[in-house]
C-alpha positions in Angstrom: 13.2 14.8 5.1 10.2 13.4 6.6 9.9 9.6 6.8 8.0 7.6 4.2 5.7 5.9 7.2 4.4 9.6 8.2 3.3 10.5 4.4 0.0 9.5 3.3 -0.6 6.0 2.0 -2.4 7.7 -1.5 1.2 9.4 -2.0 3.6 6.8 -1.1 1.2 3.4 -2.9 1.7 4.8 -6.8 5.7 5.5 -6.0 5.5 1.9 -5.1 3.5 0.7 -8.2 5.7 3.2 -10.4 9.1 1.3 -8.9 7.5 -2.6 -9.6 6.3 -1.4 -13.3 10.1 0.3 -14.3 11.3 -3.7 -13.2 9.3 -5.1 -15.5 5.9 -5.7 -13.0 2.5 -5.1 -13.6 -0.2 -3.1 -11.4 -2.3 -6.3 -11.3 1.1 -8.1 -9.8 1.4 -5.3 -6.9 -2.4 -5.7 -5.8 -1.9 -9.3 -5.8 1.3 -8.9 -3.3 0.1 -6.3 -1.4 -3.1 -8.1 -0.4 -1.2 -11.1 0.3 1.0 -9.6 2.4 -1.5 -7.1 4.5 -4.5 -9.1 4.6 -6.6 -6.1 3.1 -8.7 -6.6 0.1 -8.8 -5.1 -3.3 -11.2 -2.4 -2.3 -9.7 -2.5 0.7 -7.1 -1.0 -0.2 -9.0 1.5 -3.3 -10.7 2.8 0.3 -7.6 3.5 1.8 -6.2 5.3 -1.3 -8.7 7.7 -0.8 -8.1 8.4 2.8 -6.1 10.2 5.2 -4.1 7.6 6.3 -0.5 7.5 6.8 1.7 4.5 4.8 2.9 3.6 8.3 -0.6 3.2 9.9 -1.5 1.2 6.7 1.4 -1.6 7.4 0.3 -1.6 11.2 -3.4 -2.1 10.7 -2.5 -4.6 7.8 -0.4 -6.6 10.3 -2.9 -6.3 13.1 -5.4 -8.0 11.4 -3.3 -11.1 10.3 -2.8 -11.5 14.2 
């Protein structure tokens, strides 16, 4: 099975958003954690959905820029 950090960031992000709505969160809730904890922006992170990028080089370039 391959590892969720090599799949795409577009495939992996609405998993995430699906798992946070079943408990009860909303979509607008998971932005507002996500930016916090990345650094990225809104659209941001709309531009990354609709890249090639992998989930694991989203986290690193997210924590390279808080540095």
């Amino acid at each position: 099975m391959a590892s969720p950090f090599d799949m795409p960031f577009s495939k992996v992000y609405p998993l995430l958003i699906a798992k946070a709505q079943r408990k009860g969160r909303t979509l607008q809730e998971v932005y507002a954690v996500t930016t916090w904890l990345t650094g990225y922006s809104q659209q941001q992170l709309e531009q990354m959905l609709q890249s090639s990028l992998t989930y694991g080089d989203f986290l690193s370039i997210g924590k390279a820029a808080l540095q």
